[in-house]
N, C-alpha and C positions, 0 to 999 in steps of 0.2 A: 492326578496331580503329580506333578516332578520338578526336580530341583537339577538345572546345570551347572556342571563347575568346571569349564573347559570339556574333553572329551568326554569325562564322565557325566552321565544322567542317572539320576535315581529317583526312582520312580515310588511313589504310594500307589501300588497295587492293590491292598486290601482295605476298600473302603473302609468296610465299619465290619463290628464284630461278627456279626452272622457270617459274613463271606469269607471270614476269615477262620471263625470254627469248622464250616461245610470243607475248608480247603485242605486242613490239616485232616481232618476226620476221613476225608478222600485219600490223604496220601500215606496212612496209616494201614487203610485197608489195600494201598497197591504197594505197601511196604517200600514206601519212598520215603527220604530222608526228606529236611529242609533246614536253610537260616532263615531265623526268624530277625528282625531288627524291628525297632520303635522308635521310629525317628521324631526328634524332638530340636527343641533351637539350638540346643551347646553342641548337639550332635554336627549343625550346619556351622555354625564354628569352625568346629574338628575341619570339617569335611574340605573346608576352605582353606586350610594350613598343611594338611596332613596326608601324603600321597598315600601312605598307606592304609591306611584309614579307609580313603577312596576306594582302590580296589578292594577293599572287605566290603565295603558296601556293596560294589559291584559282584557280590558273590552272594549276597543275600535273596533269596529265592521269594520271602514274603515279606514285605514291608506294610506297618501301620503306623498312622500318626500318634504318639505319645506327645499331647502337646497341644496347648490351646492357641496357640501363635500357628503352627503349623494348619490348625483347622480354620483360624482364620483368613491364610494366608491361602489355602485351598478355596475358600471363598471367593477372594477376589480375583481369583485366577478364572473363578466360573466353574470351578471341578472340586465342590465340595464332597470334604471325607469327614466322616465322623470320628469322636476321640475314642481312643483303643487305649488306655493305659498301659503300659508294659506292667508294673506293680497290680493292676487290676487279671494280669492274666494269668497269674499261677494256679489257681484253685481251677478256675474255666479249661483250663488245657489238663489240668492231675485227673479233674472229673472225667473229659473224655477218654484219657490215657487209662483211666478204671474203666470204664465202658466197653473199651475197646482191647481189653483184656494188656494193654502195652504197658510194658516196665518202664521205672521215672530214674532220671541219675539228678543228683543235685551238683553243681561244681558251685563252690563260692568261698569267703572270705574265711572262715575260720572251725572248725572242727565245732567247736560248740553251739555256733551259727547255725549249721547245717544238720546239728542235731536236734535242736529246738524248733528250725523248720519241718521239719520228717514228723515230730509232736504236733505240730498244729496241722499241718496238710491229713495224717493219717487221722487224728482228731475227727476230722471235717468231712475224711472220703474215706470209712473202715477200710473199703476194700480194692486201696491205691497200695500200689508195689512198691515201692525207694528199693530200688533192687542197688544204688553205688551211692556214695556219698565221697567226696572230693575235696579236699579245701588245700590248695596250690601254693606251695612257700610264699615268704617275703619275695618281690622281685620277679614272681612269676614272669613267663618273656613270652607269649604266642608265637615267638618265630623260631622255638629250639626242639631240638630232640626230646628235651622235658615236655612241652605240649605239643609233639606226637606221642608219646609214651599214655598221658593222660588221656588223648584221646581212643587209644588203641583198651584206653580198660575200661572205658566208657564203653567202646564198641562190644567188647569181650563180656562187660557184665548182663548184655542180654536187654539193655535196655534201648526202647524207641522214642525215645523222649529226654532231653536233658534240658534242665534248665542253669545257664550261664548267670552267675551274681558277682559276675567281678567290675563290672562300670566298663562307659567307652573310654578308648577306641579297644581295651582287651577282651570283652566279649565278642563282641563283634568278629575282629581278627580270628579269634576261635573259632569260631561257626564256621569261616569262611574254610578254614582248616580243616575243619570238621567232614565239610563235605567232601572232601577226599578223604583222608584218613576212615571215616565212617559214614559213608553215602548212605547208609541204610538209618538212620538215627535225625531226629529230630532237634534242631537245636535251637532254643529259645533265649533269646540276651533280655533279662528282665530287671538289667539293676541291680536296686535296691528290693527286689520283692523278697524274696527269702529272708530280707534282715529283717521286713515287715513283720512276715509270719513269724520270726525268732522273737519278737518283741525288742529288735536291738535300735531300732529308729522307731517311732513314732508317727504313723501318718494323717495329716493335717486331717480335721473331720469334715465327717460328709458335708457340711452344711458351707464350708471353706473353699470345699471342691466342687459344688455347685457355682458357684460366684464367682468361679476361673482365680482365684488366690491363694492356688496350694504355692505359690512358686512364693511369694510374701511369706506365709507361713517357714517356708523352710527355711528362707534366709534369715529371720528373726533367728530360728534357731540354730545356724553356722552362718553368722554375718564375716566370720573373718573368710570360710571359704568362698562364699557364695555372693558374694556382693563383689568380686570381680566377675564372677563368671556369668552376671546376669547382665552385668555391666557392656563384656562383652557381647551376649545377647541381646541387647536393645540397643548397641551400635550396627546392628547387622538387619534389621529390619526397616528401617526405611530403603536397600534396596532390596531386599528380597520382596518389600511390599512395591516394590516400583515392577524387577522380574514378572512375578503373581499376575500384577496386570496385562506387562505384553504377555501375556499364554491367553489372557481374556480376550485380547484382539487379533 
């Protein structure tokens, strides 16, 4: 499945989770780095407004659908992928990072965040490393000296694993960064997952996220953010579901 948007294509390379754990689990043991990205509807948004944006995309090494619109939409295209959460993949990835003996860096929103994440991950995997913990000023920029500096201590603290908690298009941009700055390091843009694990957001329950209504769920609970941005999400799918189809033909 892939999405054009002028020169750029980006592609859903990792179908579903299996191929997606075998791929990281591979590039661990050949001591290759990767960007990870989750692509989802606000991200095709982005994608459509945002040059820069674009080329991070274009830098991302493994792509999964975050997104039940997205797996739909690979449906009618004829090139169904299964749902990968981003928020569902932080424990999946720490596991194998214990596994495989690799050290975890956490980058995200706030010092207490990323403490209380490190409490529930090490909770859950005794014998996972949080070898760096990061949490990036107001204003953070992915295009400065300050995220090279960040990345460079991310590289230096030994770890092959990082997971990115800052939202698109600044994770993203990171990783893309990343894989210059620290080629040897693994870098995962997962959101809101760490806030999960911090207990600082709430995620919709299982039984929500069955019946494809985590995206309901969330805007009840930030209606002032998220009722434009889904807004602008379901202006954007009647043609991407027009696109989906010529790929069918």
């Amino acid at each position: 499945m892939h999405f054009a948007y002028g020169p750029s294509l980006i592609r859903v390379n990792m179908p579903d989770h299996a191929t997606l754990m075998a791929e990281v689990s591979r590039r661990f043991h050949a001591s290759e780095g990767f960007a990870l990205a989750t692509i989802n509807l606000d991200h095709l948004v982005k994608l459509r407004q945002d040059d820069a944006f674009r080329e991070a995309y274009a830098g991302q090494d493994l792509v999964v659908a975050d997104g039940n619109p997205i797996v739909w939409l690979s449906r009618l295209a004829g090139r169904p992928v299964d749902l990968v959460p981003g928020s569902d993949l932080v424990i999946p990835l720490a596991r194998l990072a214990a596994s495989e003996s690799v050290g975890i860096a956490l980058v995200g929103t706030t010092d207490e965040a990323l403490s209380a994440a490190t409490d529930e991950i090490t909770r859950r995997i005794p014998d996972c490393r949080i070898v760096a913990r990061i949490a990036p000023p107001m204003g953070f920029d992915p295009d400065t000296d300050a995220a090279r500096e960040l990345l460079r201590q991310v590289r230096d603290s030994g770890a092959r694993l990082c997971f990115l908690a800052l939202g698109a298009p600044k994770q993203e941009r990171l990783a893309a960064l990343g894989r210059i700055e620290a080629p040897s390091v693994g870098f995962a843009s997962v959101g809101a997952g760490l806030d999960f694990l911090a207990g600082n957001q709430t995620r919709a329950p299982e039984w929500v996220r069955r019946i494809a209504m985590e995206w309901a769920w969330r805007m009840v609970s930030a209606p002032k953010r998220l009722v434009p941005r889904y807004a602008r999400c379901a202006a954007i799918l009647p043609s991407e579901a027009v696109a989906a189809l010529k790929l069918r033909r």
